[in-house]
C-alpha positions as CSV (number, residue, x, y, z in Angstrom):
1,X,180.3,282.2,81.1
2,X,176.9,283.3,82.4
3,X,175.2,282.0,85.9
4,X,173.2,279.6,84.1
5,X,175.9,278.0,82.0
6,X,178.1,277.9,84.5
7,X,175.5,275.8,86.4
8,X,174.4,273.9,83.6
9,X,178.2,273.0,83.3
10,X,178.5,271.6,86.8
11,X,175.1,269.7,86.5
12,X,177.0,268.2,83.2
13,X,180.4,267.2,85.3
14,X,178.5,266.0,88.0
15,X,176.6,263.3,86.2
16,X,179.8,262.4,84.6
17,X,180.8,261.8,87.6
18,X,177.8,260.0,88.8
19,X,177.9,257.0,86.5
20,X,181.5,256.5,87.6
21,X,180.6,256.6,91.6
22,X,177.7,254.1,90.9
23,X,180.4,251.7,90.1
24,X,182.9,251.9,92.6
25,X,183.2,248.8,94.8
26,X,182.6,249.5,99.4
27,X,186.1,249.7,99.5
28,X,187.3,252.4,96.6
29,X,184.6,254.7,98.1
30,X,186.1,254.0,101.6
31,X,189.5,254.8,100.4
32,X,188.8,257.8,98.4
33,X,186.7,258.9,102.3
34,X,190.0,258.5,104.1
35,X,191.9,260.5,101.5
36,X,189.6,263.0,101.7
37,X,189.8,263.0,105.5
38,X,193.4,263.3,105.4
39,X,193.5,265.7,102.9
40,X,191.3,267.9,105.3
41,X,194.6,267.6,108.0
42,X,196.8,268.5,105.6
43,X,195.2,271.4,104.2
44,X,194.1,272.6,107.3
45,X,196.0,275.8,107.4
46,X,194.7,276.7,104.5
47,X,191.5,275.8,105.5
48,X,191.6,278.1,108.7
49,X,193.2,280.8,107.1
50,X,189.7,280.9,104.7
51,X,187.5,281.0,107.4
52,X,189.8,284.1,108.9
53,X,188.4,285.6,106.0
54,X,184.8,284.7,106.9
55,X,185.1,285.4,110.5
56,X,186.4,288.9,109.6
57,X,183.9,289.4,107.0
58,X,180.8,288.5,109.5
59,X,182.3,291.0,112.2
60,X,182.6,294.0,109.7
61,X,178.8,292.8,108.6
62,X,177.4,292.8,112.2
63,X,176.6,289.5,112.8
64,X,175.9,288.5,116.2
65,X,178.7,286.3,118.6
66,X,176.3,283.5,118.1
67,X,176.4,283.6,114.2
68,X,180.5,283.9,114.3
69,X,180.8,281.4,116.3
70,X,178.8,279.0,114.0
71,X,180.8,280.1,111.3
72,X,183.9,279.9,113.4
73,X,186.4,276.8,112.7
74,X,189.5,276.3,114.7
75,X,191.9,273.1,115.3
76,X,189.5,271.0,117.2
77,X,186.5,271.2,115.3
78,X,188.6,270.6,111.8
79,X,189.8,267.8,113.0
80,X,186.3,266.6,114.0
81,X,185.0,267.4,110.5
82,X,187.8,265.4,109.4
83,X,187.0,262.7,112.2
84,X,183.4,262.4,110.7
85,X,184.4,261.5,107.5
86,X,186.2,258.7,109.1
87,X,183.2,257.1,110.3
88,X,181.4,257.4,107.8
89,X,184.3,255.6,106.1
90,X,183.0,253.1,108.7
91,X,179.3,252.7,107.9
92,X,177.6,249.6,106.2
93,X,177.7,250.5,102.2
94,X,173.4,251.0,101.2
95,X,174.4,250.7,97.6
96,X,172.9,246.9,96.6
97,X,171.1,246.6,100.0
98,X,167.9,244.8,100.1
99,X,165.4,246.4,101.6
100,X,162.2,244.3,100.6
101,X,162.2,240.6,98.8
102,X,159.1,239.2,97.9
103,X,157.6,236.7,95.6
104,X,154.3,237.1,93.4
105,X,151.6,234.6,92.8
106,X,153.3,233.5,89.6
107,X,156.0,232.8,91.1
108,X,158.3,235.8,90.0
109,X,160.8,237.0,92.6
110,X,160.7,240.9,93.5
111,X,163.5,242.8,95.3
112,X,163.9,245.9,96.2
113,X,167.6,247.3,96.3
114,X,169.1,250.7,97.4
115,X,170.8,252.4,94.4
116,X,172.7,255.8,93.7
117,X,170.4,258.5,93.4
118,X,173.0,260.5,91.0
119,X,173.8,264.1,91.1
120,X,172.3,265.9,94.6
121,X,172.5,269.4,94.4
122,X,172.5,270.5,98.3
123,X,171.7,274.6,99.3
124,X,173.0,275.2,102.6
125,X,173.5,278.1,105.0
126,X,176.5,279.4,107.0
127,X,178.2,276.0,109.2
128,X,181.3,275.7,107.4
129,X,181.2,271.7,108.6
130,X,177.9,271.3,105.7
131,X,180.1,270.9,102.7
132,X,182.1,268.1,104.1
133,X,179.2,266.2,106.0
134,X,176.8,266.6,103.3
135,X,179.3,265.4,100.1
136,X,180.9,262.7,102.2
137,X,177.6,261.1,102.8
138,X,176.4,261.4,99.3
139,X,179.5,259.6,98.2
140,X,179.3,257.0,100.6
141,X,175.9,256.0,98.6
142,X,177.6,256.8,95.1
143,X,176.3,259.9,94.4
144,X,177.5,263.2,93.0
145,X,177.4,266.6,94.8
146,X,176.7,270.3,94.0
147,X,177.2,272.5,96.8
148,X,175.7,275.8,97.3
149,X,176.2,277.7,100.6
150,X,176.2,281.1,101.8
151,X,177.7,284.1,101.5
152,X,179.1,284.3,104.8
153,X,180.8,281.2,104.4
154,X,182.3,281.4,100.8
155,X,185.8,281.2,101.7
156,X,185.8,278.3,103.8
157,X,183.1,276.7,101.7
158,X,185.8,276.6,99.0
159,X,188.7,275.2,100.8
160,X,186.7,272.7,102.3
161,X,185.5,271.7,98.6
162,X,188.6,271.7,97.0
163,X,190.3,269.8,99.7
164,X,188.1,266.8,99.1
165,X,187.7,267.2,95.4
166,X,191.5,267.2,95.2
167,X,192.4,264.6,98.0
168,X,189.9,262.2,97.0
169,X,191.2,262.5,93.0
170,X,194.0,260.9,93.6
171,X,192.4,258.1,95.1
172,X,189.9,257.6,92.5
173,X,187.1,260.2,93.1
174,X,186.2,261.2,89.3
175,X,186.3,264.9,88.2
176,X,183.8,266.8,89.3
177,X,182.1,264.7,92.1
178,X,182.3,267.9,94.3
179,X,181.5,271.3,93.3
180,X,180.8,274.3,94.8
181,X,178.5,276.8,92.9
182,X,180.5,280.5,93.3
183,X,178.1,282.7,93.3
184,X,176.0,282.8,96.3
185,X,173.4,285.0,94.1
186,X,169.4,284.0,95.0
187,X,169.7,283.3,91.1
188,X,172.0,280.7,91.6
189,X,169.3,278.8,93.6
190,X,167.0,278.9,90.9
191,X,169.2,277.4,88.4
192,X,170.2,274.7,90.8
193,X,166.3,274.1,90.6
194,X,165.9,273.8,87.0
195,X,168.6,272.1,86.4
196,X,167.6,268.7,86.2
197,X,165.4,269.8,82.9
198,X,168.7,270.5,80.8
199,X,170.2,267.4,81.7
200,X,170.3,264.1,79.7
């Protein structure tokens, strides 16, 4: 399968996904965030031993001690990745909040309510923390997620991603809520881009 298709492919998952999210209640999405919180614990050897990989990549490339160590996870800050899913386990649910409610001349009641946006497709740089913060939240508002990050954080990218796909499945998360694109090609940014014109 070609770049395109394989993106194409995703976009389709994703808003498979999507129309499930939209309908799950505060309190699925909050369970399906703690699962994927704990399933960052528990795969967090795995996890680390990815971003071993990274780290030693970004040496042998020449990247500067302030670049590794932004790529860099260890013990602590896992756990705080996992601790930040937690709270935003905690937050107030936007989905169905009011956010203006007014009436016209005729009498006809308006509102305005916060709804799932569908499938965000995020591009991101090196933090290895991105995929976690940045699918969490979009789940927490009942949207879908396509990742794509950087080369020098592939291998963590992936654990990260798989560990909340995975964890939150088996709390309800559908198929395909989080993906990671593979390729960290420039073309894979453009078909990210044009996605949304292939899509139904």
């Amino acid at each position: 399968m070609d770049l395109k298709s394989e993106i194409l492919d995703m976009g389709k998952r994703a808003l498979t996904a999507a129309r499930v999210l939209a309908t799950l209640s505060t309190g699925q999405k909050n369970t399906v965030l703690m699962a994927m919180a704990d399933g960052l614990d528990a795969n967090a050897s795995d996890i680390l031993d990815a971003n071993k990989k990274d780290i030693s990549a970004a040496e042998e490339a020449g990247l500067g001690p302030a670049m590794v160590d932004r790529l860099r996870l260890d013990t602590p800050r896992l756990r705080a990745v996992a601790e930040g899913i937690r709270k935003v386990a905690e937050l107030p649910d936007p989905v169905g909040e009011t956010i203006a409610d007014w009436t016209r001349p005729n009498g006809m009641r308006i509102q305005q309510q916060r709804v799932p946006i569908g499938v965000i497709g995020i591009i991101y740089e090196s933090r290895p923390n991105v995929p976690s913060d940045a699918a969490v939240l979009c789940l927490k508002a009942g949207n879908a997620t396509i990742l794509r990050g950087g080369k020098v954080a592939i291998h963590s990218n992936r654990a990260i991603a798989n560990a909340l796909q995975e964890s939150g499945q088996r709390e309800g998360l559908p198929e395909g809520a989080i993906q990671l694109v593979s390729s960290t090609d420039r073309e894979s940014v453009r078909h990210m881009a044009e996605m949304d014109q292939y899509l139904d």
